[in-house]
N, C-alpha and C positions, 0 to 999 in steps of 0.2 A: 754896448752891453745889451740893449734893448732886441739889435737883431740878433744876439747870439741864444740868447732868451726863446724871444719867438724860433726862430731854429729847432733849439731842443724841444720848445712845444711840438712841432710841427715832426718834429721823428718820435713824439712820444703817441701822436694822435695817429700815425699813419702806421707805427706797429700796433698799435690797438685795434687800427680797422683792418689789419692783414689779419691777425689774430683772429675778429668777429670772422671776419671772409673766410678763411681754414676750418670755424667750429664750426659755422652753418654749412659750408661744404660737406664734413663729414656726416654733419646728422642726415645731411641730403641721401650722400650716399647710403649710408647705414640704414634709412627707409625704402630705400630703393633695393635694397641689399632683402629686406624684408619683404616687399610688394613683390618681386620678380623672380628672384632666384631661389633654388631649392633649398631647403632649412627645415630641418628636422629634429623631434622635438627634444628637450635634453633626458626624458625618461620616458621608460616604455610607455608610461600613460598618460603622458601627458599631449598637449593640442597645441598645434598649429592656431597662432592668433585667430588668420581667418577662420578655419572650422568653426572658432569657438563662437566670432564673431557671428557668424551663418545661423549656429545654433540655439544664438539670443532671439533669432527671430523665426526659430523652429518647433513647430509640434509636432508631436507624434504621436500615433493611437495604433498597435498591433492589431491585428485582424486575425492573424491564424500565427501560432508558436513553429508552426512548421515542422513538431515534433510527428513523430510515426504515429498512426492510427493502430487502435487496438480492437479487436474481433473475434470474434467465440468461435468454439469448434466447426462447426457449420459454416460459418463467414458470415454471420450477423455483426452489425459495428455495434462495436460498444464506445467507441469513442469519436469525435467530429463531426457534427451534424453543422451544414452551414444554415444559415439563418439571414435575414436582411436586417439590421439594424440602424437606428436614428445615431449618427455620430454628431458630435459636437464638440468648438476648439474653441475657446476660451477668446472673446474679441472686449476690447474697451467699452466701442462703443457702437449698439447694435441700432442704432436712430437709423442710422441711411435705410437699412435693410430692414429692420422688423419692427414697422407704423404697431401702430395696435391693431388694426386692424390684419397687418398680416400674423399677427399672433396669435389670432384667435382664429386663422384660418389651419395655422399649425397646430394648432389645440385640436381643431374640431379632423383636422386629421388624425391625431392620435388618439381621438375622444379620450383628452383626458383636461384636467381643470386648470386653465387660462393660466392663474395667478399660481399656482405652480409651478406650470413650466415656465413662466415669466423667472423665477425665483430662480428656480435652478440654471437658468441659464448665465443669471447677473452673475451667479456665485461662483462657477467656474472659474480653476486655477488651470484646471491642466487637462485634456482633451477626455471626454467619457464619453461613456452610452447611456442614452434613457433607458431607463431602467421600469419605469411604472411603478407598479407595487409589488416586481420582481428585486430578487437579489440578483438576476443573471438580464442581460439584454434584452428589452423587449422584444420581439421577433414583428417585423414587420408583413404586412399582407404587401403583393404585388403592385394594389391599389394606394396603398398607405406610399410607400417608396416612390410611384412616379409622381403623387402628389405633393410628396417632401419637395422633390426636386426641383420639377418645376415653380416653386415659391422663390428659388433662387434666396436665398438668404445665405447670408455672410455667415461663414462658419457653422453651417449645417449641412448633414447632408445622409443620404440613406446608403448603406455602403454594406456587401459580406461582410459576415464576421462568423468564425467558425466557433463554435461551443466547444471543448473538448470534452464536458464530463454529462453527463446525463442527470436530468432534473431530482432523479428517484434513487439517486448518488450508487447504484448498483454496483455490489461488491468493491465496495470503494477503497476499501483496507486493502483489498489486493492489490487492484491498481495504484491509490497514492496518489497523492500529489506532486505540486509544481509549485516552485516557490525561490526567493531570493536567498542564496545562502555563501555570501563573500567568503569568509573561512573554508566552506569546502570547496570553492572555485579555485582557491588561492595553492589551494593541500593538491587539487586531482586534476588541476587542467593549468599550472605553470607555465607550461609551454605556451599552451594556447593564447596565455594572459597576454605574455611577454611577444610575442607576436602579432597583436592587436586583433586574432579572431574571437576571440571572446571576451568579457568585458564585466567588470565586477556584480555589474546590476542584473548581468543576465538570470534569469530564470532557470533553473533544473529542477534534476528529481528531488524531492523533497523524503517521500519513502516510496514504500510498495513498489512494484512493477516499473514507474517511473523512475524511482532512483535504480534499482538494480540492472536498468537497461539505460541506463540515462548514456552509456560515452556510444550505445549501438544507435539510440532512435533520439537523437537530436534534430538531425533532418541536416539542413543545407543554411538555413537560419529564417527568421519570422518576416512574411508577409506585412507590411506596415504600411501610413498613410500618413501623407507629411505634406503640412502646411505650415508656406512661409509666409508672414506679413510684415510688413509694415514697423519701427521703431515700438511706435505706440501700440500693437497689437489691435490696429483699429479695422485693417482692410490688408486683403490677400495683395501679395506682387505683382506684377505683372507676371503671365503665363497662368497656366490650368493655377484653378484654386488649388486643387489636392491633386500630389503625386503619390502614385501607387507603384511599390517597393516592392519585390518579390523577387526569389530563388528561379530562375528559369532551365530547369533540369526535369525532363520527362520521366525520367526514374524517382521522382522522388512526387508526395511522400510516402516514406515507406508502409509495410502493414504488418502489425505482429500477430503472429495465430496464437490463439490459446488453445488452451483444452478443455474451459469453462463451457458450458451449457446455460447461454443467456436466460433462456426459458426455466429449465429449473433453476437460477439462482433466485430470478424472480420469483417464483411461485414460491420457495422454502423463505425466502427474506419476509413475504408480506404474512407467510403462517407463523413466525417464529414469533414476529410481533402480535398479532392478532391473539396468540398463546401469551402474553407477558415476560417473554426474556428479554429482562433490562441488561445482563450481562452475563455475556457468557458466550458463546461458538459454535457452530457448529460444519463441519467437513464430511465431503462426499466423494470418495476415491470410486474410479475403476476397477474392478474385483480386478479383469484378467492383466492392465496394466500399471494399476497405481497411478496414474493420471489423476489430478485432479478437477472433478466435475460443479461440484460449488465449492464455494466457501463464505461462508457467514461469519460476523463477529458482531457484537454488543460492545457497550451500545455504538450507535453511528454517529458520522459527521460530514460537514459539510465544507467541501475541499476550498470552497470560496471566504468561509468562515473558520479557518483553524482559529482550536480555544475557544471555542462556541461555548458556554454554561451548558453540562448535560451531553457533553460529545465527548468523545475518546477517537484518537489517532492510533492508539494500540492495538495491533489484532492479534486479540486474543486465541484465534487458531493457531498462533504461533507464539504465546507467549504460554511458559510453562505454570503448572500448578499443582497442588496436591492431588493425587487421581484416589484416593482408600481404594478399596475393592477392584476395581479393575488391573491393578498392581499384581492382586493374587494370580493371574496368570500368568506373570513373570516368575513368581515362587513357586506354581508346580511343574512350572516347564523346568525351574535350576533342579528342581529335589527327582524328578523324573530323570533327567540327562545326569545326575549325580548318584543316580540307584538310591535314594534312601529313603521311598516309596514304591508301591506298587498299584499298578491303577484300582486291584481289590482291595486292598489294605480298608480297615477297619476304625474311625476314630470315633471317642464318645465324648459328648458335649452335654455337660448339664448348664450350661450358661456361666460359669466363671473355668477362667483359664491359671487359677493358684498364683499367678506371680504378676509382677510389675502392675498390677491394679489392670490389669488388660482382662477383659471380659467379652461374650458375645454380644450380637448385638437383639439377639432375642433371650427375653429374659425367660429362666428355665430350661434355657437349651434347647439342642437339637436333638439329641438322645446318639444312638449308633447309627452313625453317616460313613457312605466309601468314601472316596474320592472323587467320583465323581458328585453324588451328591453335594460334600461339601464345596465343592463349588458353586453348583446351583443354588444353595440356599447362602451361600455368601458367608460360612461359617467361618469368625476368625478363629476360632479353638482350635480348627483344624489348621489354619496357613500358620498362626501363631506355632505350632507345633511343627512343621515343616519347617518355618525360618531356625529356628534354632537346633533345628539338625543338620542346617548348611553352614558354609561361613561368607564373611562377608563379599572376600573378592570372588565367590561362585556367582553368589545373587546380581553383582556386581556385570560380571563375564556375560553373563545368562540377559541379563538386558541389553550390552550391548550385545551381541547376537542377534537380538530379538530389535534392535533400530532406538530402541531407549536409550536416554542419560547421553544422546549425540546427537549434532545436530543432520538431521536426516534428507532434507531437499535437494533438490537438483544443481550441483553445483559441478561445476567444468575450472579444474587447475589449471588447464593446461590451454584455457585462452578459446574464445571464440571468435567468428567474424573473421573479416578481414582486418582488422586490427587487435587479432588473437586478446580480447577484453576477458578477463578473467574475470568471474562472475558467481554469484551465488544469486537465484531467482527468486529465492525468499531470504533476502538477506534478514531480516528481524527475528528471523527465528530464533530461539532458545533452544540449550541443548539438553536442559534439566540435570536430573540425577536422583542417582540413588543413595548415597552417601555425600557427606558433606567432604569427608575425607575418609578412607577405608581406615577404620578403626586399628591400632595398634595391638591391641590385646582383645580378645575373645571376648564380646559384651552379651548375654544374654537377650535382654530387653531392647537392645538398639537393633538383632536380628528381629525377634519378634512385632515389634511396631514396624517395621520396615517390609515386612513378608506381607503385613496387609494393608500397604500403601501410605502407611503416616510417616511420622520424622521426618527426613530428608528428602522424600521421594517427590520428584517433579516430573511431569511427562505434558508436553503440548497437547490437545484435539489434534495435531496430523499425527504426528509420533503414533498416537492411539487406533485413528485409523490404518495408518500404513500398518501396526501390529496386528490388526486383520488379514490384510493383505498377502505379509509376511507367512502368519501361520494358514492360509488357503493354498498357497505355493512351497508347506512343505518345509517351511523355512528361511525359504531363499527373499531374503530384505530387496524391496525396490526404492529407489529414490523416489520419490513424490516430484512431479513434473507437473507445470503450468504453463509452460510456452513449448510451442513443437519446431516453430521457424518465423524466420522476420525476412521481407521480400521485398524489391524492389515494385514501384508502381507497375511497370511492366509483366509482374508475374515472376522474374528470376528470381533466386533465393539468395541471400546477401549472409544468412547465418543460418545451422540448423543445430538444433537440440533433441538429440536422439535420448531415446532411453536408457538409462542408467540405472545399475543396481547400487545398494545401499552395504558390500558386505563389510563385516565386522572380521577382524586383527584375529579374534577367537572360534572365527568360523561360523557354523550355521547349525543349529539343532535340529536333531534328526526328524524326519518324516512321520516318522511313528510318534516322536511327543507332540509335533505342530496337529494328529488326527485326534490325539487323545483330547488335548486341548479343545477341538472344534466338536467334539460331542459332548465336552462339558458344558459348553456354549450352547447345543441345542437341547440340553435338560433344565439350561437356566432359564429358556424360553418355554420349555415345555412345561415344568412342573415346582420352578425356581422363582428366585426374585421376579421376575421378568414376561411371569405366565400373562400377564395383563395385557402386554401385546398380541393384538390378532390384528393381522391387516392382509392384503391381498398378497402379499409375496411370505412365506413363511419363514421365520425369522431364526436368528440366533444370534448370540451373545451377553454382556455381562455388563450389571451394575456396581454400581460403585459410591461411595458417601465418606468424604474427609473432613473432619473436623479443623476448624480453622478458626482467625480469628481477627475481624476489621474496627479497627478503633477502639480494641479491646472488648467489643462486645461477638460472642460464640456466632460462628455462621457453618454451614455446612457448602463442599463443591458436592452438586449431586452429577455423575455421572452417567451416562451409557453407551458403550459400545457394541456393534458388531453389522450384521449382513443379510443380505439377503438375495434370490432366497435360498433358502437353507439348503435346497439339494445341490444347486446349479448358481451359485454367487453372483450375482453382476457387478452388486454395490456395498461396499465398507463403509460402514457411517459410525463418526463418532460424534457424542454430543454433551458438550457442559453448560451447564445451569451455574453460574460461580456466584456466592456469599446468600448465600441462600438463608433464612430464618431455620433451623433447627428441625421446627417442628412439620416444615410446611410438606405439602403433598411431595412425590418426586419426579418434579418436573421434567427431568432429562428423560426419564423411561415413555412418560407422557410424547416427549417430543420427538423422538426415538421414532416410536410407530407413526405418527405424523409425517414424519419426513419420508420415510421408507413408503409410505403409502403413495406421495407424491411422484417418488422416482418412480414408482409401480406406472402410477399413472401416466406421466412423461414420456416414459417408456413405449407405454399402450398408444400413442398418437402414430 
């Protein structure tokens, strides 16, 4: 009994060790199955053990986004300046390398204070730049860099780093930023995701110029510097401390031309401020093309700081608002092109208009004004009386003709590039209007307030300039253009943006109301609203002042539009003043001649 006993012991213990034998086997192979053989991951984004492993002892600090440079009409850069900067990678423990004494040799290289850079350096998580008592990269001197270097310290080191935006944030609304935005990776570049070229964290256009060219000038991808250490994060690998990553393609990076004039945007940016425009726009079109040559907006911000207190991301050249009075050249152009005026015609104005509480805005009136008159002196007795001689879908018709209540910029359906990218170049723009909804029955008082730009009426600073434009050419609408071509490093041209007109479904108004219009323009300069400018180019065009209202307390938008100069056009300039106090001077006309005086000048170099 005893050996039959031990027997079945002994088949019990030697199936248990076949057993262990078989489990350990397989986990052997199943690890070996993992160590050697290809194995791919079970979702598009997900990693490979090793990667990830690799990546626990990886940093990384980009240097250049590898995004397209951007450039003013001329070929002055407006965007990528490289620079030398102090990089640094986050180490446990910096004893081996940096005694005190070599820290204060680091110090006295970047003449900046010891127990500082001590600090920042403990506190690092994740690889940066010294910064000093900038918000952007210190920029190092030639002398500062070979000094870095040779200190040989763990996890420092002087290294390119490309800036892309400029210190003085120049027309920054236009261009835009660059920013993380997983949702719209997820919505515009699927493919890409799901293919592993792109990657949720990646950076795009955020707005302006950047987003709206964002699938043309991504580039190849970012420049980067990658350092492996050690479990502990104490000491680099074996091999080069820092490897350098980069795209190697001689065609890249690209270059996008504008049509901006770096020099006047600068010059109009630092007068507009210097004048106190906390909010408001201002646009500077090409009489002969429509091209845009500046563009301004209030207030600013700082692309590294979005949501700054006191900043606005919104540009306001493109976002619409109440225009008052500048509207009334859309009313005598419809009542013109509708016959139910004549440019002699006769109005009298004793300062109230009898109905809807609508009155002028000089009290005791005008007295007997023509028409042209009344527009120089900005009479609403007169447009009041015009609107309610038309109806709504005329006034309606008659702006878009004229590039109003649409959105009017340079935008291509039918695909750009060699990956036919369908694009609009100002994509933020607003398309405004004139009605909220084209009234159903015959209102009175909703023509009238609408004839001289209140109620419903929206129109952008470009809308207003390009309606310069519009009536200098006769009529004939252009699209508002900001990029002309984007190019290969090489020089070839990888995309071009030819000029475009802007027409409207209702046609174009005739030639003879776009001339009538432009000598109302030059009596409102002459002897109008408007007489207060004199500058070196002789002027025309039209003011404007809408009643509005911010947090419930009364503001006026003051505007002004038009040209210069008056005989021989170069430049269409519009300009808003927006939530203005009521009473205050009217800064737009003020800033009006300012600006024009500067193109004058610009010009004259």
């Amino acid at each position: 009994m005893e050996k039959a006993g031990d027997a079945r012991r002994g088949k019990r213990i030697y199936r248990a060790g076949v057993a262990l034998t078989l489990g350990l086997g397989l986990l052997v192979l199943r690890l070996a199955w993992l160590q050697w053989l290809p194995h791919l991951p079970a979702a598009a984004d997900a990693d490979h053990y090793r990667s990830a492993s690799v990546r626990q002892r990886e940093q990384v600090l980009e240097l250049d986004s590898g995004r397209a440079d951007f450039e003013d009409r001329s070929g002055r850069a407006w965007t990528g300046m490289t620079i030398t900067a102090l990089a640094a990678f986050p180490v446990t423990d910096r004893s081996h390398s940096m005694r005190p004494e070599v820290l204060e040799r680091l110090a006295d290289v970047l003449a900046a204070d010891p127990d500082r850079l001590r600090v920042w350096l403990a506190q690092l998580r994740e690889p940066a730049f010294w910064r000093a008592n900038a918000k952007r990269p210190h920029a190092l001197t030639q002398a500062q860099a070979d000094g870095i270097n040779k200190l040989g310290i763990e996890g420092v080191a002087a290294v390119p780093y490309r800036e892309r935006y400029r210190d003085d944030h120049l027309a920054q609304h236009v261009l835009g930023y660059i920013s993380q935005h997983p949702e719209r990776l997820e919505a515009d570049y699927s493919l890409e995701l799901s293919r592993g070229s792109r990657h949720r964290n990646d950076l795009i256009g955020g707005a302006g110029l950047e987003k709206s060219l964002d699938s043309l000038i991504r580039g190849l991808g970012a420049t980067r510097i990658h350092r492996y250490t050690d479990g502990g994060r104490r000491k680099s690998l074996h091999g080069p401390a820092n490897r350098l990553d980069k795209p190697d393609n001689p065609y890249y990076p690209l270059k996008v031309r504008t049509t901006l004039d770096l020099g006047l945007q600068a010059s109009l940016e630092k007068y507009i401020d210097q004048q106190g425009l906390r909010e408001g726009a201002v646009v500077v079109l090409d009489a002969a093309t429509g091209d845009i040559a500046a563009m301004l907006s209030r207030p600013s911000y700082d692309p590294a700081h979005i949501g700054a207190g006191g900043s606005d991301t919104r540009n306001h050249a493109l976002a619409a608002a109440a225009p008052g009075s500048i509207f009334k050249l859309v009313t005598e152009a419809a009542a013109l092109e509708a016959g139910v005026v004549e440019p002699d015609e006769h109005f009298t104005c004793n300062g109230e208009y009898g109905r809807y509480g609508l009155s002028c805005w000089k009290r005791g009136g005008h007295g007997v004004l023509t028409l042209e008159e009344g527009l120089a002196q900005s009479c609403n007795v007169v447009f009041a009386t015009l609107g309610e001689r038309l109806s709504a879908r005329q006034l309606q018709s008659t702006a878009d003709q004229l590039g109003l209540g649409r959105r009017i910029g340079w935008a291509d359906p039918d695909g750009v590039g060699p990956l036919k990218a369908r694009l609009r170049l100002l994509g933020e723009e607003e398309a405004g209007s004139v009605f909220s909804a084209l009234p159903a029955q015959r209102d009175g008082g909703l023509l009238a307030q609408t004839a001289i730009g209140q109620r419903d009426v929206r129109l952008s600073p470009l809308q207003a300039a390009n309606l310069m434009v519009t009536l200098l050419h006769d009529g004939r609408v252009s699209a508002p253009r900001i990029v002309t071509d984007i190019r290969y490093a090489n020089g070839q041209r990888l995309a071009r943006f030819p000029a475009r007109t802007g027409s409207s479904a209702y046609g174009q108004i005739s030639a003879k109301t776009a001339r009538t219009l432009l000598r109302g323009m030059e009596a409102v300069v002459r002897s109008g609203t408007g007489r207060s400018i004199r500058t070196a180019w002789p002027a025309a065009g039209k003011s404007g002042t809408a009643e509005t209202l911010v947090a419930g307390k009364p503001r006026v938008n003051q505007w002004f539009v038009g040209y210069g100069p008056a005989l021989r056009p170069r430049y269409a300039v519009a300009v808003l003043a927006e939530n203005r106090p009521p009473d205050s001077n009217h800064l737009a006309t003020q800033l009006f001649a300012g600006v024009l005086e500067r193109v004058a000048a610009q010009e004259g170099k």
